[in-house]
N, C-alpha and C positions, 0 to 999 in steps of 0.2 A: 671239792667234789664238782663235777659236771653233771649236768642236766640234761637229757634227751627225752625225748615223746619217742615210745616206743610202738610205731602204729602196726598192729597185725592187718595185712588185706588178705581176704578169703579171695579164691577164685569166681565166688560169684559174687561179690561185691566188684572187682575187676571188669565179669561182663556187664554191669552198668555202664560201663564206660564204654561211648561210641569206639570204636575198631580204631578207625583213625585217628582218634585221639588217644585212645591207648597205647596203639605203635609209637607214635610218638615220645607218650609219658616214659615207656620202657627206656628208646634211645635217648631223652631224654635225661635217664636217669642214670643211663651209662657214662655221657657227655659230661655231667657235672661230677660224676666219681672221678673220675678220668684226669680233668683237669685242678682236680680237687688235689688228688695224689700226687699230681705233677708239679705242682708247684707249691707244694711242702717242699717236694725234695729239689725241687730249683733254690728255694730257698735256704735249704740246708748245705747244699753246694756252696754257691756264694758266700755261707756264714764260713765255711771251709777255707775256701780262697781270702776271707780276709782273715780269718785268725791265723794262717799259714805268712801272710804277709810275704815279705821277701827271705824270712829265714834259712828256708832250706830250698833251692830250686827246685829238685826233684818234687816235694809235695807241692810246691807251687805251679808247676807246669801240669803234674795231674789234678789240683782244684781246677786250673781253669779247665783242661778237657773234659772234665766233668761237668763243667758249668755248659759249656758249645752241647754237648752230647743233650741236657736235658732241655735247654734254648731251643734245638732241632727238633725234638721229639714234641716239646708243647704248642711249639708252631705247628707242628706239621697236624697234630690234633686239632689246634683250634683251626686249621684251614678247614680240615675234614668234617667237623661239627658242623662249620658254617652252611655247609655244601649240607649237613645232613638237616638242619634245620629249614633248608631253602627247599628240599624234594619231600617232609615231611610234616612239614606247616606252613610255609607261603604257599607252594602248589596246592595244597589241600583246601586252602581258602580259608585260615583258621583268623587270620587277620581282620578280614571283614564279619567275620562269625562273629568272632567273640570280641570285638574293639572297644562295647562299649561296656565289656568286664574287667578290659584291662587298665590297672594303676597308671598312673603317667610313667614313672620307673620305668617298669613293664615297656609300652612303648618304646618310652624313649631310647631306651636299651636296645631291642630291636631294630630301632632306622639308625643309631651308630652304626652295627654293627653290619646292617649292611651298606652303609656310605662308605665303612674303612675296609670291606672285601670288593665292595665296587670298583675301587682303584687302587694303585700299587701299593705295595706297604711291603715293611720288613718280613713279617709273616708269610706274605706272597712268595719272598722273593726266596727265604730261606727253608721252606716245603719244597718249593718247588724242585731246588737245587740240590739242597742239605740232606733235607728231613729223614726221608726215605728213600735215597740213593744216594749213589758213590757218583758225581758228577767230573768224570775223567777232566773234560774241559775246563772246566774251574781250576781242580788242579794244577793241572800243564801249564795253566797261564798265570799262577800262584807263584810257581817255582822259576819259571821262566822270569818272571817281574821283578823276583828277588835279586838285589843285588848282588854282586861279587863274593862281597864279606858275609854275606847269609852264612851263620851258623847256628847248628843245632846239639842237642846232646839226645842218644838214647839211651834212656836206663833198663838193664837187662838185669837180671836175679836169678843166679845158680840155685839159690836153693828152693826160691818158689813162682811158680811162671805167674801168679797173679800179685806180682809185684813188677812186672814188663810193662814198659812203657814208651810205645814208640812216638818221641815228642816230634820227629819231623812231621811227620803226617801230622798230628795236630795243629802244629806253626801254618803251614802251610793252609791248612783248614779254617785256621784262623785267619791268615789274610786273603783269603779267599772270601770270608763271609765282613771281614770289617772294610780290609782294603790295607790294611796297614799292620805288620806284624809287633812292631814296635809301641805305637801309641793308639792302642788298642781298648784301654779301659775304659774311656768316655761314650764310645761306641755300643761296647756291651752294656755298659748302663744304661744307656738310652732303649735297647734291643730289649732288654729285661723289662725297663720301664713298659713300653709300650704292650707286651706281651701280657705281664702283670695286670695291665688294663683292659687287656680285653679280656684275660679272663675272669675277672672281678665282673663286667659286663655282660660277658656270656650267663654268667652265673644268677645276674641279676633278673633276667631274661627268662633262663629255665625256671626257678624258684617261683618267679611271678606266675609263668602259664599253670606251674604244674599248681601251686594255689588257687587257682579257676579249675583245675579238672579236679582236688580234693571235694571244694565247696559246693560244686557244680553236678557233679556227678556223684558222688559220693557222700554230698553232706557230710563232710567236715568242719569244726569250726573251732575254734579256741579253746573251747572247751572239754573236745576229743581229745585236743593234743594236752593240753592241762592233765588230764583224768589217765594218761595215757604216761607219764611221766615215769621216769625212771632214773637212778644217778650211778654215774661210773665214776672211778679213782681217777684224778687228775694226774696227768702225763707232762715231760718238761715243757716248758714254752717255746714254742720256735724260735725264738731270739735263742736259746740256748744249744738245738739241735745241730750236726754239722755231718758231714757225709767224707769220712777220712776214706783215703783210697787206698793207702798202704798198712793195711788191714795182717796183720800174723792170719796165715794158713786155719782151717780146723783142726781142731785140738786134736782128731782124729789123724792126721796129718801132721803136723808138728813134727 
């Protein structure tokens, strides 16, 4: 069984909470769902791509464009948190407010995170490009680079279109974002790694402030969340989860 604190907030408990620091807590609270969701299923990807191994191309070519697609998407969030945490708690001056409520964690978490959006990073590079657009020119210069022997397979499904799978455009998408179509796996490691880390970091961050706006504002303490307590049926382990692509239609379909 799992264990959770189950905290009801009433709306006027809520208005305790300064404006700006409640903006915050909200997006805040989105931020950490957000990348919470995201890398379950990043990680459920990945468990995908290695259990598929080399066996069968077809599923291996949709683990890994499932692994790019959710690589893209968690970058492109943690860029956008960054940016949402710099216009709703650095500008607001919550840092010199509250610094000497915050844990060193806390902190330190915060000046990583903005040392590694200060300057270039993978995350930068692949929002920018990736995330949330079709970057034509990346493209064109993908296909163009390709050698001669560049080959691809698409796999197409007469009997159900969500079994299509156009793997050029993923190849290409992929040397577009490594550099290299072929030796490619150490790269996304590395890309996963670093991602993984900032969102552990990010996370470390939100949890820490919003623990000063619980105690702070709200008077909460160990003992709310204790008293508050409540357990749910335990669900598999993520070492066990995996995100198959080539899924049978609904039953309603069939």
């Amino acid at each position: 069984m799992t264990q959770l604190a189950a905290l009801t907030l009433t709306k006027t408990q809520l208005d305790q909470i300064p404006a700006d620091e409640r903006l915050f807590y909200f997006m805040a609270g989105q931020l950490y769902n957000d990348i919470n969701i995201l890398t379950k299923l990043l990680t459920a990807a990945i468990n995908e791509l290695e259990l598929v191994g080399g066996k069968e191309r077809p599923k291996r070519s949709a683990a890994v464009s499932q692994v790019l697609l959710l690589l893209k998407l968690t970058a492109g969030r943690l860029y956008e948190g960054h940016k949402m945490i710099n216009e709703t708690f650095s500008a607001k001056g919550f840092l010199k407010k509250y610094k000497a409520e915050m844990s060193s964690a806390t902190f330190v978490s915060l000046d990583t995170l903005n040392k590694y959006f200060g300057g270039k990073s993978a995350i930068q590079r692949i929002r920018t490009k990736f995330a949330f657009h079709l970057n034509a020119e990346s493209i064109a210069a993908a296909y163009a680079n390709a050698p001669q022997e560049f080959t691809s397979v698409e796999y197409l499904s007469k009997r159900y279109s969500g079994h299509n799978l156009f793997n050029t455009s993923e190849r290409l998408s992929l040397i577009a974002i490594v550099g290299d179509g072929e030796n490619w796996q150490d790269t996304i490691d590395q890309i996963v790694g670093e991602i993984t880390e900032t969102c552990v970091t990010v996370g470390t961050f939100l949890m820490g402030f919003i623990g000063i706006i619980f105690n702070k504002h709200l008077g909460l303490t160990m003992e709310h969340l204790e008293a508050a307590a409540i357990t749910i049926t335990d669900d598999p382990s993520i070492d066990d989860l995996r995100l198959p692509f080539f899924c049978l239609p609904p039953r309603s379909r069939a």
